[in-house]
C-alpha positions as CSV (number, residue, x, y, z in Angstrom):
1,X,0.0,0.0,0.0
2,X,1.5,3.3,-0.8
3,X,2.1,5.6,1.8
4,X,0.6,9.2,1.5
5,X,3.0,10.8,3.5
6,X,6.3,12.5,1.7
7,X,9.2,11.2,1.7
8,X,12.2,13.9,3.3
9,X,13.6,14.6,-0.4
10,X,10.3,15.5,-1.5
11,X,9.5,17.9,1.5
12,X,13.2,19.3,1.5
13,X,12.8,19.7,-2.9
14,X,9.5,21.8,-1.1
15,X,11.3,23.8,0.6
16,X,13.9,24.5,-1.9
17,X,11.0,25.8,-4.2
18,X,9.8,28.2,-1.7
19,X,13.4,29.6,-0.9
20,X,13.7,29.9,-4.7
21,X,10.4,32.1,-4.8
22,X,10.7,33.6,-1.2
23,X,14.4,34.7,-2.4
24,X,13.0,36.1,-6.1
25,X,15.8,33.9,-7.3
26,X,15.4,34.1,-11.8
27,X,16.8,32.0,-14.6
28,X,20.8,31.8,-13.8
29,X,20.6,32.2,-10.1
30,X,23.6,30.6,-7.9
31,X,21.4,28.8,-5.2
32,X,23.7,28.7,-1.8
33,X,26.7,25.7,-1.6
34,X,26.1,22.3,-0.5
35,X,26.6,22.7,3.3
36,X,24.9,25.9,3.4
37,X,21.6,24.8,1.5
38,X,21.9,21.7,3.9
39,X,21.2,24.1,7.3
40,X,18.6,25.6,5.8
41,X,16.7,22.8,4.6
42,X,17.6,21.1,8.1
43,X,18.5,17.9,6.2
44,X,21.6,16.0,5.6
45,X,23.7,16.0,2.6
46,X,22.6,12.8,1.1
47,X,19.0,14.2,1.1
48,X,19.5,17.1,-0.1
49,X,20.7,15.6,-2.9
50,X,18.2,13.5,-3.7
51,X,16.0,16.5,-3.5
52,X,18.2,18.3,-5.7
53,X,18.4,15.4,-8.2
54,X,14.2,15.4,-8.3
55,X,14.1,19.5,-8.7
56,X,17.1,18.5,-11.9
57,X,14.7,15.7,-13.4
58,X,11.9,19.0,-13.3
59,X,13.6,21.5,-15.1
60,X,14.0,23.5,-12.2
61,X,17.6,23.3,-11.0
62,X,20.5,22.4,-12.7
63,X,24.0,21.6,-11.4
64,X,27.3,22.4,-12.8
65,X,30.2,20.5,-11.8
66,X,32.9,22.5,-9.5
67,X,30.7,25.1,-10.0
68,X,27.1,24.6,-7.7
69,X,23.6,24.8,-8.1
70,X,21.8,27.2,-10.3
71,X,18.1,28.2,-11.4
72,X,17.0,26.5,-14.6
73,X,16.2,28.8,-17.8
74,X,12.3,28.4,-18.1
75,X,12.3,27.2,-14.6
76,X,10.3,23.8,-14.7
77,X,9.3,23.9,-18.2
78,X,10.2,20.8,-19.8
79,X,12.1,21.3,-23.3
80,X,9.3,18.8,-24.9
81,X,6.3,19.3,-21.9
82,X,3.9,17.5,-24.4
83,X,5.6,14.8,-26.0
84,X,5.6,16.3,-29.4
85,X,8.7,14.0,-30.2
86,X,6.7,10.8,-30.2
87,X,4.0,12.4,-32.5
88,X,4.6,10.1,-36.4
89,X,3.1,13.1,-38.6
90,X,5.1,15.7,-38.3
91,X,3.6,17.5,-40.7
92,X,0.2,17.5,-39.3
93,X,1.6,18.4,-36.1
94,X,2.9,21.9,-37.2
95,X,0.0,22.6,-39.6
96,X,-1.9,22.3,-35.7
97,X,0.4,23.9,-34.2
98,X,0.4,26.6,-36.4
99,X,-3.3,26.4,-35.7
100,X,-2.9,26.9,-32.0
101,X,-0.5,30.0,-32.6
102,X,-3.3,31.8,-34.1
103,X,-5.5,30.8,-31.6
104,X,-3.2,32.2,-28.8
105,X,-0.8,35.1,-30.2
106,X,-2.9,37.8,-31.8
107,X,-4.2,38.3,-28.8
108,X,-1.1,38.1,-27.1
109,X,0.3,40.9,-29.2
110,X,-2.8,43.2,-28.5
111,X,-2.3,42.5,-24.8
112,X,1.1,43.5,-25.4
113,X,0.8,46.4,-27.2
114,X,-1.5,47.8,-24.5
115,X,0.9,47.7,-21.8
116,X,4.1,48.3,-23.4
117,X,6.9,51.1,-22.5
118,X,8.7,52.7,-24.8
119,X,12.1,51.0,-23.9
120,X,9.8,47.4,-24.5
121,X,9.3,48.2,-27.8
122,X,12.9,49.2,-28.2
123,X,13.7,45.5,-27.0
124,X,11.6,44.2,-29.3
125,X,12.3,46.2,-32.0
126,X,16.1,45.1,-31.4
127,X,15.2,41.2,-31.8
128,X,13.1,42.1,-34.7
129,X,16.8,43.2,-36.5
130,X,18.0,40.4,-35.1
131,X,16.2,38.2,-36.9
132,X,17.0,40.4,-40.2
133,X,20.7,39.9,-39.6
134,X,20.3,36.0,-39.6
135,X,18.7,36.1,-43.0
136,X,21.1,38.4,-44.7
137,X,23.9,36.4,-43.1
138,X,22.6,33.3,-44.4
139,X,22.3,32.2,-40.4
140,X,19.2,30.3,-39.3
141,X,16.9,32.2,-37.5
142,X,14.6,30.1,-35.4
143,X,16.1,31.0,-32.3
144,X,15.9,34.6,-32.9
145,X,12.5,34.4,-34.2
146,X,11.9,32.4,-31.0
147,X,13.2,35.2,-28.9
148,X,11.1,37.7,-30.5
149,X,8.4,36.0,-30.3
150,X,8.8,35.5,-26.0
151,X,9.5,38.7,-26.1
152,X,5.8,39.8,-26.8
153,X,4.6,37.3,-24.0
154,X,6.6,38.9,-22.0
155,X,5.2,42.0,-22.4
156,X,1.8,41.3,-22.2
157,X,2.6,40.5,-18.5
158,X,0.5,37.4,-18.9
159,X,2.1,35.2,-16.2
160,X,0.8,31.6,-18.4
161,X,2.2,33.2,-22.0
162,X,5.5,32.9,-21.2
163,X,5.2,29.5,-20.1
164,X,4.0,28.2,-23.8
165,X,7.8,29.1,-25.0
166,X,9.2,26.0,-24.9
167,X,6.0,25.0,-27.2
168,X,5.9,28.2,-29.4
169,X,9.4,27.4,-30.0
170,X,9.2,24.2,-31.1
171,X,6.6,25.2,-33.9
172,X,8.9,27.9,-35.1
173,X,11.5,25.3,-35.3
174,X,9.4,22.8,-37.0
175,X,8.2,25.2,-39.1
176,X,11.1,26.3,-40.7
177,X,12.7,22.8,-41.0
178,X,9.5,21.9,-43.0
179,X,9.2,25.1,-45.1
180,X,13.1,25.7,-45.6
181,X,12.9,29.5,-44.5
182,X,11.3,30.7,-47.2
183,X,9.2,33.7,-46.1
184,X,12.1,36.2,-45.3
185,X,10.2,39.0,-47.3
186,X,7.0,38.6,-45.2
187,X,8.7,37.8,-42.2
188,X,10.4,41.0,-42.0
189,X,7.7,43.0,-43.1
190,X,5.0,41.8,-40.1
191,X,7.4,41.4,-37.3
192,X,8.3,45.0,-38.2
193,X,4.3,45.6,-38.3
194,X,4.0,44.4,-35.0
195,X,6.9,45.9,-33.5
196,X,5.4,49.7,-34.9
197,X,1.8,48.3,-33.5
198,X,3.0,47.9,-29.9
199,X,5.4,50.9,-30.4
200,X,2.1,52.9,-30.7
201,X,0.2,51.1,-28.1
202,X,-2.2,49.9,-30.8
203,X,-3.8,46.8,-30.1
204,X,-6.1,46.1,-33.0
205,X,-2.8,46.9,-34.5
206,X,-1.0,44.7,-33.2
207,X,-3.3,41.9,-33.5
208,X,-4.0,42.5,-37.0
209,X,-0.5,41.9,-37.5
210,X,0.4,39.2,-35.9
211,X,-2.7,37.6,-38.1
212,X,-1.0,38.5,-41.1
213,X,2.1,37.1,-40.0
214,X,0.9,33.7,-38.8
215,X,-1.5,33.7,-42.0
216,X,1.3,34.2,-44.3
217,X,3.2,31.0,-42.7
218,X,-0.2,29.1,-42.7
219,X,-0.8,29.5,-46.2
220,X,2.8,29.2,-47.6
221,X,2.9,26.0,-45.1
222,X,-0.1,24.7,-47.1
223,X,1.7,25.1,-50.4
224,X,4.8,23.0,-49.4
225,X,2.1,20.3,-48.2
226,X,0.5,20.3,-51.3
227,X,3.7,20.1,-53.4
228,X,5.0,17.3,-51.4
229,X,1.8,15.1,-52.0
230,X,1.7,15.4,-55.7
């Protein structure tokens, strides 16, 4: 019969959570040594590790050897949270993921554009170059897109949005893979849209844009699918 109690790992991984929060500890953070992190907890070594070892296996902490303990980037998001790896058609996968996006993001972008500073938009105008420098230099630019993309989430200080990442992502990676970067023209043209959207605080804007932009890889998605088949 299985207990319902927690074991002492679990309750010490716990309590590392809530020193991580109660601290205001981001992405990066050196979390205190070994024997330090041990007093606090009030556990021995050899549980704390464990614990440690659980909060590793949850995206939440990493460890670097010689070095210590630090905050995970996207703190206990997983890098594949919902298994798209074991998913056979990939090519239905990113036509619905593409259909998610424009469920989620033009409204994320109007969210963002109504609550946007001025040095905001400069951030995001900034990626948006970024991703122009890739193309010219012949450099993918999923990751940048990617970036740009979080970006926005991140301004509409939705606390969920910026959680999806890891997902929105992995359909810009997809995506490219399966299209071969082709839209560089429209690409450029509505990220620059939206940037100028939530530069103005315009969220119809805004939204309108990022419509455009996700119609524009929807449709030139279908055209690959359709050559492909014939």
């Amino acid at each position: 019969m299985t207990s319902s109690h927690k074991s002492l790992a679990d309750t010490t991984a716990e309590g590392i959570i809530k020193y991580i929060i109660d601290n205001k500890l981001k992405e990066g953070a050196q979390l205190p040594n070994e024997t330090t992190l041990s007093s606090l907890m009030g556990v021995g070594r050899s549980t704390l590790r464990e614990a440690v070892r659980a909060l590793v296996s949850r995206n939440i902490l990493t460890v670097q050897q010689g070095s210590g303990i630090y905050v995970c980037h996207n703190t206990g998001v997983a890098d594949d949270p919902l298994g798209f790896t074991f998913i056979e058609n990939k090519e239905k996968l990113v036509a619905d993921l593409l259909e998610f996006r424009m469920m989620i993001e033009p409204r994320v972008a109007a969210l963002a554009a109504s609550k946007a500073t001025p040095a905001q938009a400069e951030e995001l105008l900034h990626l948006a170059d970024r991703v122009v420098e890739c193309f010219d230099a012949g450099e993918p630019h999923s990751e940048a897109d990617a970036l740009f993309h979080a970006k926005i989430a991140e301004i509409s200080e939705n606390v969920i949005v910026p959680q999806l990442e890891p997902l929105i992502m992995h359909a810009i990676d997809m995506f490219i893979d399966i299209t071969h970067s082709e839209l560089k023209e429209e690409t450029i043209k509505t990220h620059m849209a939206i940037v100028n959207a939530i530069r103005n605080n315009d969220a119809i804007a805004a939204q309108d844009a990022m419509t455009l932009h996700l119609i524009y890889n929807r449709d030139h998605l279908r055209k690959v699918q359709e050559k492909s088949s014939t």
